[in-house]
N, C-alpha and C positions, 0 to 999 in steps of 0.2 A: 560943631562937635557932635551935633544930633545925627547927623550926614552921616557924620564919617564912621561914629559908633554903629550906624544902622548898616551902612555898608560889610563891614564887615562884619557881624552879624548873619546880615545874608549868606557871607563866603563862608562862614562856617557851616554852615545851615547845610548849603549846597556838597561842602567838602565830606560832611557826615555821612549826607542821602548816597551819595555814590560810593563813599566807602563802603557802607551797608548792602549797598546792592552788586559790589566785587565779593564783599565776604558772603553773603545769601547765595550767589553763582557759584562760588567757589565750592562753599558747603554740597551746594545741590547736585554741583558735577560729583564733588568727591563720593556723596550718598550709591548716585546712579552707578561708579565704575571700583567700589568696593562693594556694593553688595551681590553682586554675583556670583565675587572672588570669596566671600562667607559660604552666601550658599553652596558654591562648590565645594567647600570646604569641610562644611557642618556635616552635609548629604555622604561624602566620604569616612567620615571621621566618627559621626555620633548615631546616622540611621541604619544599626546595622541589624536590625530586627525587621525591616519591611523587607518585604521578597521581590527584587530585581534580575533582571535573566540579561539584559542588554543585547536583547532578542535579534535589533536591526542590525548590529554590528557582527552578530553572526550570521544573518540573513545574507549582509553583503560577501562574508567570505566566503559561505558557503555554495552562493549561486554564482560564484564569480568563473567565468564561463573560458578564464585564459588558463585554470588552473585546475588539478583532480585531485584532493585529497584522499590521499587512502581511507578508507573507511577500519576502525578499530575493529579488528578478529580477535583479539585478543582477550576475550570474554569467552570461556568454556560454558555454555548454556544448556539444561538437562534438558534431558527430550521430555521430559514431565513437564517444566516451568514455561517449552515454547509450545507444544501442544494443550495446556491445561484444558484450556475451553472446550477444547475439540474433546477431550477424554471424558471429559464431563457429557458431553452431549453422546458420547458412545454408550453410555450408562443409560441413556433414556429409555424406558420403559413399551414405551410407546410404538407399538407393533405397526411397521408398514405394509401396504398391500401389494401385492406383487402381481402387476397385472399381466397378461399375456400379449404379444405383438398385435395380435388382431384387435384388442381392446385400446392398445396404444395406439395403432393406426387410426382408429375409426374417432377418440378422442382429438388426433391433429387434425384430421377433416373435419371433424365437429364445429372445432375455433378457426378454421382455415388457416393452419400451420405447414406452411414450403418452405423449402429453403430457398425457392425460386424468388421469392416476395422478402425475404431475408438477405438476399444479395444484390437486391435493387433498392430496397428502403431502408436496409439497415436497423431494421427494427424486428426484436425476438416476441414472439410471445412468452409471458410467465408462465410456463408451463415445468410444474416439479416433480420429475418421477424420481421417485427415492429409490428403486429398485429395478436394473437394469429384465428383460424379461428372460426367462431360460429356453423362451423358444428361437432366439435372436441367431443363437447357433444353425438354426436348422432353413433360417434362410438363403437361400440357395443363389439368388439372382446377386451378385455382388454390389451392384451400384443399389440395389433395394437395403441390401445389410447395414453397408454405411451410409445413407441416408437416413436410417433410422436409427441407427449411434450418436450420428452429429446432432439429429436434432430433440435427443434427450440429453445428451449433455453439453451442449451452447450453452442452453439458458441457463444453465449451473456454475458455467466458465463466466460467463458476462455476471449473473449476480454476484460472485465472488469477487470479481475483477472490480465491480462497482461499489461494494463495500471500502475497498483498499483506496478508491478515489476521493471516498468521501471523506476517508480516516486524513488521507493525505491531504487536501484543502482542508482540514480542520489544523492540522499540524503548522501550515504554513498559514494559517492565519493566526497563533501562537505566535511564529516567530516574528511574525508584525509586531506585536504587541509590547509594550515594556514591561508588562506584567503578569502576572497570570492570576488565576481564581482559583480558591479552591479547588473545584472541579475541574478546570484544567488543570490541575497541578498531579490530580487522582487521576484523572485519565491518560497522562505521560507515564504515570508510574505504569500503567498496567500495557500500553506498548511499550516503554524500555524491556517487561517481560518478556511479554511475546513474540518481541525480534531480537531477541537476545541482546541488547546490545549496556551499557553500561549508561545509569543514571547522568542526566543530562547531555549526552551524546547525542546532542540533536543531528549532529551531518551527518552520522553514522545510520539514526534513525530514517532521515531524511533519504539517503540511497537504499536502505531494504524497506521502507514502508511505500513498494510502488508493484503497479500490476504488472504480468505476461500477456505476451501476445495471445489473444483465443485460438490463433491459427497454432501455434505453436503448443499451447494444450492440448488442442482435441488432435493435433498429428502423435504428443507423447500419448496420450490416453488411447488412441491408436494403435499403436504399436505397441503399448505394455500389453495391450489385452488382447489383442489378434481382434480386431472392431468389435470389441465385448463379448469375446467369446470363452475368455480366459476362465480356469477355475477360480483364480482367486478375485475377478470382474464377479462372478455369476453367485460365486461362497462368500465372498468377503467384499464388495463392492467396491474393492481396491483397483480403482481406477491406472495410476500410476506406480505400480510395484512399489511403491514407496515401504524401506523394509523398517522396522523396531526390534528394539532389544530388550523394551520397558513392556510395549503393550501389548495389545488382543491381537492372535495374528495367526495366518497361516503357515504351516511348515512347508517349503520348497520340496516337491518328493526327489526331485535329482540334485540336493544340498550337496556342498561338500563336504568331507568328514570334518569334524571340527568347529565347523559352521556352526552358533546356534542363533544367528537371526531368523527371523519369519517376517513375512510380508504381512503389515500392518492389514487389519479388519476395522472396518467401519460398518458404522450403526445405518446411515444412507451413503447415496453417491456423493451430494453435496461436501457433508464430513471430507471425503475424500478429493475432492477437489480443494477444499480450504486448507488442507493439509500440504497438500503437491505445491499449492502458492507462498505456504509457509516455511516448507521446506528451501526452495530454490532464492527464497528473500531471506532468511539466516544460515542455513548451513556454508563453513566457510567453505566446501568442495568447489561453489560456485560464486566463487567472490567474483571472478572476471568476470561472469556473466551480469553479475550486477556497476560493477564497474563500464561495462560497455554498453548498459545501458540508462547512465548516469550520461555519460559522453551524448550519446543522442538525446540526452533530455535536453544539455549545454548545448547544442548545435541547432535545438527546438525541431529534431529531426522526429517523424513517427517511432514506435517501437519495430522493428523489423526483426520479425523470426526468422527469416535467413542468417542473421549476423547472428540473434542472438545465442541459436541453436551453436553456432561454433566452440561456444565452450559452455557446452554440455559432454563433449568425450569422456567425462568418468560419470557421468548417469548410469552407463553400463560400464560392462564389464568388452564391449566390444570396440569400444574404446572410436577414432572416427568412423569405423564404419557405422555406427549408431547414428552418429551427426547426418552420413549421406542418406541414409533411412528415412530420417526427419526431414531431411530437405525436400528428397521423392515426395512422403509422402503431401506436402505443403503445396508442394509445385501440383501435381499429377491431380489432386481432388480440389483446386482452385481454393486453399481453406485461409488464404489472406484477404475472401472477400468478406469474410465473418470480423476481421480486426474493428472493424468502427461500429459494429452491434452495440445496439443497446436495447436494453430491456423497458418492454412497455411495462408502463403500471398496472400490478393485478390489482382483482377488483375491492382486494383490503386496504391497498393503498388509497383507490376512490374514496373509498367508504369514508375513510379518514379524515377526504377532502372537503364530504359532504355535512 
């Protein structure tokens, strides 16, 4: 009886332990394949005070290369809210000098500034004249005239151009993110301004927060000022005709009746350059031209001033013959060998490092 009692005893024993350890498995699956379905649940339904952007999900739509989203125009932006910074900086006090050609030459051979050594190494000096010279006019030799246009305002086209690289890598390392920080959050706001575009429109930001060809500025800057010899290059350091209706500017003397725009005035050249970048990345005039070269970003194509200059025909008033202008002058003074320029560090940037 002792046997048999103990046997079965055992079977109980045994029968418990394994019931226990189907129900402990049971439980533990059931743990691992409901709690995620909470947390999915809880994160949708209860966290709705943390700040989420689900960055990578537009990251993928946005750079998806089979496909071109129209970019939203549909945001009326004042010329005050996209210019701000710029108007502010026109207000500066701060008197520049305006040196004379001779003094600008003798300063490029000073640092050994060619453009000969800028088309082979690709590398600008930081060199900033804030003031085109008034004797620029009265140089006579033509290849001497624009040689000394281009290499006052390169380094102005390439600094400007390299701000907008850096803004642009800081943007797409945002959109990596699942979240933002304060201060990324402040600094979206204040590009949503200045490219006009609408609060959280990142793909919109995404295709106007992007540079121009340098060939392609210094052929418009070119051609708006007859190679810096314009009144309103020499008066108003208005590099690009670029005209307002808001701001500081010159009057056109052969206006038409009724006309009251004036070609925008700036405090330096730069001003004027930041502006002509800002212009052609919001105004919708030129939405194809940023759409075409969205296309070449998807294709991981260079930026190419030949294409992009194609729709530019309403920058003037001449509509494509303007475009063939820009091409001459692009093709004729070799200024596509300036596109992969970049700007050495001046010696405040050293400083910085030291």
């Amino acid at each position: 009886m002792k046997k048999i009692r103990k046997s079965g005893f055992l079977k109980n024993k045994s029968f418990n332990i394994i019931s226990r350890f189907f129900l402990s498995s049971f439980i533990l699956i059931s743990f691992f394949y409901v709690t995620p379905i909470f947390i999915k649940f809880a994160d949708k339904n209860f966290n709705k005070k943390e700040f989420t952007n689900n960055s990578k999900n537009i990251l993928n739509n946005t750079l998806n290369k089979d496909k071109l989203i129209e970019e939203d125009s549909t945001v009326d932006a004042d010329e005050r809210d996209l210019l701000y910074d710029i108007l502010e900086e026109n207000n500066s006090e701060i008197n520049l000098v305006r040196y004379t050609t001779s003094e600008i030459d003798s300063l490029f051979k000073e640092v050994n500034y060619n453009l000969k050594d800028v088309r082979d190494t690709k590398l600008v000096k930081p060199i900033d004249i804030g003031l085109l010279p008034n004797e620029i006019k009265n140089i006579v030799n033509t290849k001497k005239r624009k040689d000394m246009f281009i290499k006052i305002v390169l380094p102005l086209i390439v600094k400007e151009n390299n701000k907008i690289r850096i803004d642009r890598k800081r943007l797409f390392t945002i959109l990596n993110k699942n979240s933002n920080t304060d201060i990324e959050k402040k600094w979206l706001k204040k590009k949503y301004k200045q490219y006009g575009v609408r609060k959280n429109d990142l793909y919109s930001l995404k295709v106007r927060m992007d540079e121009i060809p340098v060939s392609l500025a210094i052929a418009q800057a070119a051609k708006e000022t007859g190679w810096g010899t314009s009144r309103f290059a020499l008066k108003g350091n208005a590099l690009f005709g670029q005209w307002t209706w808001s701001g500081e500017g010159l009057k056109p003397k052969n206006a038409d009746e009724g006309k009251d725009h004036k070609v925008m005035k700036f405090h330096s050249l730069q001003l004027s350059v930041r502006a002509y970048l800002r212009n052609l990345n919001t105004h919708s005039t030129y939405k194809n031209l940023r759409k075409a070269r969205t296309e070449l970003r998807n294709q991981n194509k260079p930026l190419d001033s030949i294409i992009l200059s194609n729709h530019l025909d309403k920058y003037a008033e001449t509509g494509n013959q303007y475009i063939e202008v820009l091409k001459k002058i692009i093709i004729q003074n070799n200024l596509k060998d300036f596109d992969e320029a970049r700007l050495l560090p001046s010696s405040k940037d050293l400083e910085s490092l030291i």
